[in-house]
Structures are given as C-alpha cells and as structure tokens.
N, C-alpha and C positions, 0 to 999 in steps of 0.2 A: 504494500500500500504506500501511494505515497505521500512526504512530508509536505504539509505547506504553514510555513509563517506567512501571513496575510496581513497588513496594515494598510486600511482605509481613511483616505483623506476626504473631509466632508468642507469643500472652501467654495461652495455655493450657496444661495440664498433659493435654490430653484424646491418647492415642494413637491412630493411626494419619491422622494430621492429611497431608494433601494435601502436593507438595511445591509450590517454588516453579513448576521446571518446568511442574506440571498446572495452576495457577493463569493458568499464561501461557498456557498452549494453550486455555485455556478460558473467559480472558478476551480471548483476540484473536479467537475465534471468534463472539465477541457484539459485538465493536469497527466501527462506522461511519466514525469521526474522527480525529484524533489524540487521546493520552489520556492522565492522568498520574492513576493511584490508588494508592491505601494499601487493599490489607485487612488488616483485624486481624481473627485468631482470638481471641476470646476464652470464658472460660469464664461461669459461668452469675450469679454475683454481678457481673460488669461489664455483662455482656446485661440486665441485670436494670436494673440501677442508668441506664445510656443509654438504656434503651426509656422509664422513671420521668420522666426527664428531657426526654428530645425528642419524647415522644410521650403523654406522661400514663399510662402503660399499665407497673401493677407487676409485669410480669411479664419475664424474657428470651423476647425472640424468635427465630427462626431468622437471620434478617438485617435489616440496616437500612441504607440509603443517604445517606448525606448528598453533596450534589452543589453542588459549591462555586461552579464557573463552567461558563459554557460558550465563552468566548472569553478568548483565540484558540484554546485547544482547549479540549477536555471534560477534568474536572478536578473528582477527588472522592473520597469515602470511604465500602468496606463493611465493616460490620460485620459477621460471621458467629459465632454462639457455638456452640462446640463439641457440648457436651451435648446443646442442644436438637436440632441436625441428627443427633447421632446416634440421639437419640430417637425422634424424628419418620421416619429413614429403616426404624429397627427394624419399628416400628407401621405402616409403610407396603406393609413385604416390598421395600427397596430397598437396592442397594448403599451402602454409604457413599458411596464414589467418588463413584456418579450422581449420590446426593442432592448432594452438595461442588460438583459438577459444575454443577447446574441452580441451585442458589442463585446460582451466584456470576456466571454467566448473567444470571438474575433482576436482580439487582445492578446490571450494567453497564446491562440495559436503563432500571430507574430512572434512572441516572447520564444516558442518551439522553434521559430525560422521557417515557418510558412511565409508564404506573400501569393499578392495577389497582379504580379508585372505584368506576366505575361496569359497567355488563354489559358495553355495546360495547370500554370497554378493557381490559378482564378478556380477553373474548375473542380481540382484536387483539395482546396483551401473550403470553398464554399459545398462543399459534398461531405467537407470536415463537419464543418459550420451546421449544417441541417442534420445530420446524424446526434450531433451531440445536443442540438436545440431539440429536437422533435424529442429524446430520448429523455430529457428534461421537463416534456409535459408541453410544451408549445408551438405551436404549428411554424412553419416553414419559413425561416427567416426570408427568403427568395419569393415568397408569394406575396405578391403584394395586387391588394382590391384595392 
C-alpha cells in the first residue's frame, strides 16, 4: 500500500472548497508510489500570477503541477485555482465535487510524469483520468452536456 503525507493549502476565499478528507480519497486513488504533496487552493490573481510565471501564459488556469523529485519517492506540488474550476465545471454541466475530483487526479498523474503534448498521451493520460474518476463514483470527466 502506498504512503502518502498530504498537506492542503486552503489561500482562497472561493466557497464550497473540497475538504481535506476528499483531497485524500482522491488523491490516493491516483497514487502509484509513495508521495508527499502540497495543494494549494488558490484564487484567481495567484493562478494568474504562477501560470505568468512558470509557464508564460497570462492567464489563471484550472491546475498546475510542479513535480519536485521522484526519489526516493514522488514528491510535488498542485496548484488548483478556485474560480477557474468553478467556472469551467459550471460551463461544462459538472459537479463541482467531480470537477475538484478529476483535477486533482489530473494533478497527481503529472506528478507520475504523464502529460498531455502530444495525441498518444492525451489519450493514454485521459483513459488514466476516467478509469480512476469513474472508479471513484463519478461519471466521465471527458463527457461533457
């Protein structure tokens, strides 16, 4: 089985924000390794300001991974901004929860070294993605009404 230290960072004002609890059930369900991460909620001036910074892109995104090591275990940090996931789950017709759910999924897989560049690991990544969401109790992160 494996280890996880888990620290949640809660530096939003955004309501109805996931607890720690769901964070762990839904980050051990994407967990291969042993694992030590930080997410930070954040709101949409810091999403803004980190994406500007580590990724040239002025805008906040829904998440961002920084993935510090991989030995002796996996060991890293997500970034989730609040606003935009609520956004994006509105516009999608999805629960909050799922959406919180499937990001932070999303997340740990970067943290494994998935990505999503190219088709084949868009595809490989996102077949991750729904196995481990549906398996969770929630329908199809890729369905979108």
């Amino acid at each position: 089985m494996t280890e996880l230290n888990l620290n949640i960072q809660y530096a939003s004002d955004a309501l109805h924000l996931p607890t720690r609890a769901q964070f762990r059930k839904w980050v051990k369900a994407a967990l291969r390794v042993d694992t030590e991460v930080t997410i930070r909620i954040v709101d949409a001036e810091e999403g803004r300001e980190l994406n500007s910074m580590y990724r040239g892109k002025d805008y906040a995104t829904n998440v961002l991974t920084f993935p510090l090591t991989e030995e002796p275990h996996l060991m890293g940090d997500i970034i989730i901004c609040a606003p935009v996931v609520e956004a994006e789950a509105k516009s999608q017709n999805k629960t909050l929860e799922a959406h919180y759910a499937h990001l932070t999924v999303h997340g740990i897989l970067h943290l494994h070294g998935y990505d999503h560049e190219t088709e084949p690991q868009a595809e490989l990544m996102e077949g991750l993605e729904t196995a481990i969401v549906t398996k969770l109790g929630y329908p199809s992160p890729y369905l979108i009404t």
